[in-house]
C-alpha positions in Angstrom: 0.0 0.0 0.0 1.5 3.5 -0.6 2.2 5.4 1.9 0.6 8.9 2.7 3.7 10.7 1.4 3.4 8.8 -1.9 -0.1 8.3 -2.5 -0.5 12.6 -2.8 2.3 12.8 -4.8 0.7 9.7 -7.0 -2.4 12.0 -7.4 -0.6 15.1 -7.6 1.0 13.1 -11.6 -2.1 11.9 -12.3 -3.6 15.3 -12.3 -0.6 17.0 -13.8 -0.7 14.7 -17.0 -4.5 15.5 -17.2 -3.6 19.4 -17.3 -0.7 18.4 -20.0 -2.7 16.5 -22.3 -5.7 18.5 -22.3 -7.8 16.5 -20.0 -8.3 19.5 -17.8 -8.0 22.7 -19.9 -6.5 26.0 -19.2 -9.1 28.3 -17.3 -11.4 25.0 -16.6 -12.8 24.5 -12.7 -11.5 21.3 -11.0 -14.5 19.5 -10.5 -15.8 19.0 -6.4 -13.4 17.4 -4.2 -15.5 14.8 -3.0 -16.2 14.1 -7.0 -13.2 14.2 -7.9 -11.8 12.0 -5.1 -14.3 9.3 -6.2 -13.2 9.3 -9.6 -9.7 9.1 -8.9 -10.0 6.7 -6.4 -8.5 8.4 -3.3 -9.5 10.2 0.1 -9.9 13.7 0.3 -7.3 14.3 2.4 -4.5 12.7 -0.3 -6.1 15.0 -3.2 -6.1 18.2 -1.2 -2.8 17.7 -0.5 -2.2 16.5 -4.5 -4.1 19.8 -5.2 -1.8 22.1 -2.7 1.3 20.8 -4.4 -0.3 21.4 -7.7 -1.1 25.1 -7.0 2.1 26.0 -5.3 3.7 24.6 -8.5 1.8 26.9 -10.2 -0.3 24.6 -12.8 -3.7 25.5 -10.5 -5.1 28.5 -8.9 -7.8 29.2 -5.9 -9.9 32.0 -6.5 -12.0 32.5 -3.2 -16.2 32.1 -3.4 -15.5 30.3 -6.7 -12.8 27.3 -6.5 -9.6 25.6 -8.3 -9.1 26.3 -12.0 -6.4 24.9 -14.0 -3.8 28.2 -14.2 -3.4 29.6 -17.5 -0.1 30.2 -18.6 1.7 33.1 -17.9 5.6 34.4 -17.8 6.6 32.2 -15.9 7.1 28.0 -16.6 5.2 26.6 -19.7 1.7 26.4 -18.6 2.4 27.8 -15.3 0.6 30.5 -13.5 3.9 33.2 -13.7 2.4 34.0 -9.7 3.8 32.1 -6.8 1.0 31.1 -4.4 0.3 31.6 -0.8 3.0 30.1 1.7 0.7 27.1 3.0 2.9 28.1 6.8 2.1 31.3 7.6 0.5 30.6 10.7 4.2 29.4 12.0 7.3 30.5 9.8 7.6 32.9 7.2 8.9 31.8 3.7 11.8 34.0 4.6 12.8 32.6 7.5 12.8 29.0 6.1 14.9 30.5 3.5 17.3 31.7 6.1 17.2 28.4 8.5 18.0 26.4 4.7 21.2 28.8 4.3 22.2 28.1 7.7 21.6 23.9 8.2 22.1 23.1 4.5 25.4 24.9 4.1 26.5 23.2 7.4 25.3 19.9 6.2 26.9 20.2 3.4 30.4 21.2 4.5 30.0 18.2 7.4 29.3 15.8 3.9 32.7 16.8 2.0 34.4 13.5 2.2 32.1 11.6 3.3 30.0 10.9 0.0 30.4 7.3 -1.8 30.7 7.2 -5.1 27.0 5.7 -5.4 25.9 9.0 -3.8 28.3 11.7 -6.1 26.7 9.5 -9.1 22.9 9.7 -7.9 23.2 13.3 -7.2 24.8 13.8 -11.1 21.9 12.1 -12.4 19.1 14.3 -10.1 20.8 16.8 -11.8 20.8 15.6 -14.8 16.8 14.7 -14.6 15.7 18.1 -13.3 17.2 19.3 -16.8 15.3 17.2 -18.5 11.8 17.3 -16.5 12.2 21.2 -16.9 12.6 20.5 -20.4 9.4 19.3 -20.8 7.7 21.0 -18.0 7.3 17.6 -15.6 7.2 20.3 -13.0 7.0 17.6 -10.2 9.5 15.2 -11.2 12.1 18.5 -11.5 11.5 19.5 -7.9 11.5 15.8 -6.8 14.8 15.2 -8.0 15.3 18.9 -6.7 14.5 17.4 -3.6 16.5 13.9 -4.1 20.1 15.8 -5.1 19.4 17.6 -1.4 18.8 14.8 0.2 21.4 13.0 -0.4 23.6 15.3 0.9 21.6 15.2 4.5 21.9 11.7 4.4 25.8 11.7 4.4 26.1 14.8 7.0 28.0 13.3 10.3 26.1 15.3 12.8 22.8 13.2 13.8 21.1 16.1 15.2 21.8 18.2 12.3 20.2 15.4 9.9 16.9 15.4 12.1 16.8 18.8 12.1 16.6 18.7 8.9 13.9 16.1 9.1 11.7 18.2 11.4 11.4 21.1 8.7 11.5 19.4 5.9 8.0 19.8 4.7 8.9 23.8 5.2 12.0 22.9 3.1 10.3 21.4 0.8 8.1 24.0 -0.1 10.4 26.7 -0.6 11.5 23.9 -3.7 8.1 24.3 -5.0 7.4 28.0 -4.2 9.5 29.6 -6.6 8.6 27.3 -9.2 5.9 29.6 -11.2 8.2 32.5 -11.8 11.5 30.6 -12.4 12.3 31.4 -15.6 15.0 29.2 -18.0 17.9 31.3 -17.4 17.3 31.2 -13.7 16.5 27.3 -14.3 19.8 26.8 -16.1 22.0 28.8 -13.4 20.2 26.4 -10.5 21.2 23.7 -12.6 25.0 24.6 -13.0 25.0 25.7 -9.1 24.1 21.6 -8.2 27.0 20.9 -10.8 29.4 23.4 -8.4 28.2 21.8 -5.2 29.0 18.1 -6.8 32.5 19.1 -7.8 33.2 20.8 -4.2 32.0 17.3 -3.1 33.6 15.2 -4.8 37.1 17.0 -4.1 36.0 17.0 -0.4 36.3 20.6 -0.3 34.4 21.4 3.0 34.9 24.8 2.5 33.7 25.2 -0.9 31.0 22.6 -0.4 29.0 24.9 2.8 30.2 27.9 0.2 28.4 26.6 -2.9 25.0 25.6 -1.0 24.8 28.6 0.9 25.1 30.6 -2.7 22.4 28.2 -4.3 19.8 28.6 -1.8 20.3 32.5 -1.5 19.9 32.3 -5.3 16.7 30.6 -5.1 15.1 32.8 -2.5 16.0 35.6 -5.1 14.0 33.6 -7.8 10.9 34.1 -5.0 11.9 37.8 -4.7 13.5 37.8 -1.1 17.3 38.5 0.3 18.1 36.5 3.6 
């Protein structure tokens, strides 16, 4: 059975590859939650949550009094809303101060993983890379910020400080969404630079460059809160 983590993001495809072969059309209302959960098959809970991650990645929108429409495309991604939407945490940390709590435990992380990578890992996190270029590519918005998310975690996963790693554990859904925030107003340059700053962390890696390693992550992630129009 999958789990809740997987059975959202199971949703969260199926819906996207409606929207991306016309299934759902730009502008059209998501039918009822409770009609819609039938027809896929799910609870209401898992295709809320498919739904969230579907309108923070900007390929739906909530108007209030009226529903979820599939976003029409604007400046932003291909099919994309080109406007970033609410942060789902306001009620407990603002996006900037996730922003600024990544920058601080991931560049750590990061310099405590110099040297400490296998081979296996340096190789997995080259080919996340290498598949966020090509889901961008063709606008598989949610398998680019999964394998966002993979290349990251397997960094965490190699760090030598236990607490750090469950830190990162503990926040990881805020983490997480500052991957997807950005998402509907990240343009190809900006996709191409993110793309080449993974590359630079790798390399630090691989030569067990601590220094450059915290360095390089702490550049990437200041980059990316840019993309969502903040300076931590």
């Amino acid at each position: 059975m999958l789990n809740k983590t997987l059975v959202p993001q199971s949703v969260a495809r199926e819906i996207q590859a409606m929207i991306q072969n016309g299934t759902l059309k730009a502008g059209e209302k998501i039918p009822s939650q409770r009609g819609f959960s039938q027809t896929l098959g799910v609870s209401r809970a898992s295709l809320r949550e498919a739904l969230l991650t579907l309108e923070t990645l900007g390929l739906l929108k909530t108007e209030a009094g009226r529903g979820t429409f599939v976003a029409t495309a604007g400046e932003g991604t291909q099919g994309a809303s080109g406007h970033m939407a609410p942060w789902r945490y306001s009620d407990s940390y603002s996006v900037f101060d996730v922003f600024q709590t990544r920058i601080l435990l991931e560049g750590e992380i990061a310099r405590l993983s110099a040297g400490r990578l296998t081979q296996l890992q340096l190789d997995r996190m080259e080919t996340a890379t290498r598949t966020m270029e090509e889901c961008w590519a063709r606008q598989d918005l949610l398998s680019n910020v999964e394998a966002d998310l993979a290349f990251h975690g397997t960094i965490v996963s190699a760090c030598s400080n236990a607490m750090l790693k469950a830190l990162y554990q503990t926040v990881r859904d805020q983490i997480t969404e500052t991957q997807r925030q950005p998402i509907p107003i990240t343009d190809p340059e900006r996709m191409r630079h993110s793309i080449a700053e993974h590359r630079r962390i790798i390399a630090a890696l691989r030569n067990n460059d601590a220094a450059a390693a915290r360095g390089e992550m702490e550049a990437h992630i200041r980059n990316t809160a840019r993309c969502a129009g903040l300076s931590p």
